[in-house]
C-alpha positions as CSV (number, residue, x, y, z in Angstrom):
1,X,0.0,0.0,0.0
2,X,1.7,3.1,-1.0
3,X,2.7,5.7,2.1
4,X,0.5,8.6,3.2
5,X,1.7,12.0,1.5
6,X,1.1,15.0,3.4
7,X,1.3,18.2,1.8
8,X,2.3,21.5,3.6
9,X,3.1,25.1,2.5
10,X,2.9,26.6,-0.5
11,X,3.1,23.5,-2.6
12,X,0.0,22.3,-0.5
13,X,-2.4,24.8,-1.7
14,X,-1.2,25.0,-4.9
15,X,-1.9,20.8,-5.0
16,X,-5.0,21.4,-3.6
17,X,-5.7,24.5,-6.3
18,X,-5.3,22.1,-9.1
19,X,-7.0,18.6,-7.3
20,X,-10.6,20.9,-6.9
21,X,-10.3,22.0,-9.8
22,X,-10.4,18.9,-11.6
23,X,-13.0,17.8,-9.9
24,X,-15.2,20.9,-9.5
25,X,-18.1,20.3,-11.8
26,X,-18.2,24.3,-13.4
27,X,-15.1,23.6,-15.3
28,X,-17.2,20.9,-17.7
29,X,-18.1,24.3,-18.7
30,X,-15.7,25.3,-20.4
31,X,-14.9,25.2,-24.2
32,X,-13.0,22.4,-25.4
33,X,-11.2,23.6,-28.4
34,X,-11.0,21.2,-31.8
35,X,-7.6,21.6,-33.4
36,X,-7.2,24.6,-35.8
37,X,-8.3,24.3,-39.3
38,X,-4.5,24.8,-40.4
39,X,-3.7,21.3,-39.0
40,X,-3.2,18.4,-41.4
41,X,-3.7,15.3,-41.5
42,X,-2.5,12.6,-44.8
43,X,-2.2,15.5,-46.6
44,X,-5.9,16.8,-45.5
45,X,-6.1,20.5,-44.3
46,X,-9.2,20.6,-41.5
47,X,-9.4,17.2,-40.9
48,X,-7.9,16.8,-37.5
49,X,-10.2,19.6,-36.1
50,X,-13.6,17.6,-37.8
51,X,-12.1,14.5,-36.1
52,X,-12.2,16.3,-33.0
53,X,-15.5,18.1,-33.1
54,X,-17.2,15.0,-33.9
55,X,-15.3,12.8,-30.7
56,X,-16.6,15.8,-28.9
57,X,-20.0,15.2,-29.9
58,X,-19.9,11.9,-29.2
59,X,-18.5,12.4,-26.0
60,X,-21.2,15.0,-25.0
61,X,-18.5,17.8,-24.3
62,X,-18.8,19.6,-27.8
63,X,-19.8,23.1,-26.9
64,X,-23.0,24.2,-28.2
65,X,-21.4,27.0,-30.5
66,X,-20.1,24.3,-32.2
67,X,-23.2,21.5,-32.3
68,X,-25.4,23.3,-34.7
69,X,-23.1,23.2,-37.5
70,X,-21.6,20.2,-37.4
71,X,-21.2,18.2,-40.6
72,X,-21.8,21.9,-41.9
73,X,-19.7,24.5,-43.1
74,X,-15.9,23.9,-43.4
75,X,-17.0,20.3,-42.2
76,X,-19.1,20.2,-45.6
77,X,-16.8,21.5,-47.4
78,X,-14.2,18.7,-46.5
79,X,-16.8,16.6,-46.8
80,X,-17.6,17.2,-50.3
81,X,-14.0,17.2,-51.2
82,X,-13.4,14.0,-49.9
83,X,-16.5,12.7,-51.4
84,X,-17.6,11.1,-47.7
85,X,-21.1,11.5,-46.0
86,X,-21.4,13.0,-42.8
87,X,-23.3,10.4,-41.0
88,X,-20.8,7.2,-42.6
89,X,-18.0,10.0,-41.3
90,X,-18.7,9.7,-37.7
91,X,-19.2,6.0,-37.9
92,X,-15.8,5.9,-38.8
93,X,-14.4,8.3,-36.1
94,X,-16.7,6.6,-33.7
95,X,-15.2,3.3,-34.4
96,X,-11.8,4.7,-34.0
97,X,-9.8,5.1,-31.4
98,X,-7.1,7.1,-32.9
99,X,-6.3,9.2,-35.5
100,X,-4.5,6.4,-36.9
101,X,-7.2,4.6,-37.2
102,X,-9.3,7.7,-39.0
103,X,-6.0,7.5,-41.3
104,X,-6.2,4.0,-42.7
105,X,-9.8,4.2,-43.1
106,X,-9.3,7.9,-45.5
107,X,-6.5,6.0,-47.0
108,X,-8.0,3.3,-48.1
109,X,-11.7,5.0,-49.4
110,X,-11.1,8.6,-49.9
111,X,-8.9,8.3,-53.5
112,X,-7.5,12.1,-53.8
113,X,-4.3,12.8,-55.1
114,X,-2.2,15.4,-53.5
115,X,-3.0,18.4,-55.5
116,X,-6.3,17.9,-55.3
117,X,-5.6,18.1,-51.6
118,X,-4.1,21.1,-51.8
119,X,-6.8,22.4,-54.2
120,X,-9.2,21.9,-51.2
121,X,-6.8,23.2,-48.3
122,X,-5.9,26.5,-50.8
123,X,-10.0,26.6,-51.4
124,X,-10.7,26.7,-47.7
125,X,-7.6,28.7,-46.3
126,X,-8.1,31.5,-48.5
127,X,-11.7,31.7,-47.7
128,X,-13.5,34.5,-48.2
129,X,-11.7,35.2,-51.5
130,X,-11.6,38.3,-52.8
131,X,-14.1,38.3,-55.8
132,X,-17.1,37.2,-53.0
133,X,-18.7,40.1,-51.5
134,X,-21.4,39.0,-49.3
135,X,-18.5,36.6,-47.9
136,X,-16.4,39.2,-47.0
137,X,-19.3,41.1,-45.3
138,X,-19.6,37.7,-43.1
139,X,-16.1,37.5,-42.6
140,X,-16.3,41.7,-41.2
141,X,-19.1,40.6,-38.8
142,X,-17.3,37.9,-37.4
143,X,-14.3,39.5,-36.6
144,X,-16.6,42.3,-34.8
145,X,-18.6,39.6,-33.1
146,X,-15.1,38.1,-31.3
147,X,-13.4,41.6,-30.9
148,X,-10.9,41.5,-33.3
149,X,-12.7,44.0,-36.0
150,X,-9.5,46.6,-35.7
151,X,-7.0,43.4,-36.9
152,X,-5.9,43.7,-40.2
153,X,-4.1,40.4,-40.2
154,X,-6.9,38.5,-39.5
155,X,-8.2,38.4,-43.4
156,X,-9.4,34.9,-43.7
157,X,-12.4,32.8,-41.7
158,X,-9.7,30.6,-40.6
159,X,-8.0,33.6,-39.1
160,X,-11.0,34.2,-37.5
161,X,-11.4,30.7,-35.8
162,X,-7.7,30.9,-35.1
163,X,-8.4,34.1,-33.0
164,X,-11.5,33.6,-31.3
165,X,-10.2,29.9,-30.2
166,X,-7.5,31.8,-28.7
167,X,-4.4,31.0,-31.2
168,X,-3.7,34.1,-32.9
């Protein structure tokens, strides 16, 4: 049976600082972040942060800014581009337990040759692009909606994620 620690000083509180805050219940709370669109995966921009939101979702802990557009948007988008349903999507991830898994499975159905890999990652990066007004107009609000609408660098809806997910 391994000894009885006992704790004092400074080190004690900060142990106990960390211990209740595991277990106090307002931290489930919190946003859980999916990785940032700019993360690859077998050559596949966004994928890592659609595997996430979706073992999120099945773990109950995806955050509701995040619940009504899953399998939508940028998730669509790689979606379409990999020529993969939604629902068959998060069969897959649900009957994965790693990435590596997710991997093998895109690797041996999802036939895309690397520039048409990058075709989709330059599409999506470089969203809004330039000739799409009412995009842009969106892209305007959103940086207004998480305080950012004075940042000039922040030019693309990735940007945007990057910054209100506390990256950029």
């Amino acid at each position: 049976m391994p000894e009885k620690m006992e704790a004092r000083g400074e080190n004690a509180n900060f142990k106990f600082e960390i211990i209740r805050g595991l277990l106090d219940n307002s931290s489930m709370s919190k946003i859980i972040y999916p990785r940032s669109p700019r993360e690859t995966m077998d050559g596949w921009s966004y994928l890592p942060r659609y595997i996430d939101k979706i073992r999120l979702h099945l773990a109950g802990k995806l955050h509701s800014d995040y619940t009504d557009n899953l399998g939508k948007g940028f998730d669509a988008m790689w979606l379409k581009y990999a020529g993969v349903k939604h629902e068959q999507f998060v069969e897959v991830v649900k009957n994965s337990v790693t990435d590596g898994e997710v991997c093998d499975w895109i690797r041996r159905n999802v036939k895309k040759s690397p520039a048409e890999k990058a075709a989709h990652a330059n599409d999506m990066l470089g969203r809004p692009h330039a000739t799409d007004a009412e995009a842009g107009a969106r892209l305007k609000m959103r940086k207004e909606q998480c305080g950012a609408g004075n940042r000039d660098e922040i030019k693309t809806f990735v940007d945007v994620i990057d910054c209100d997910e506390k990256r950029i």
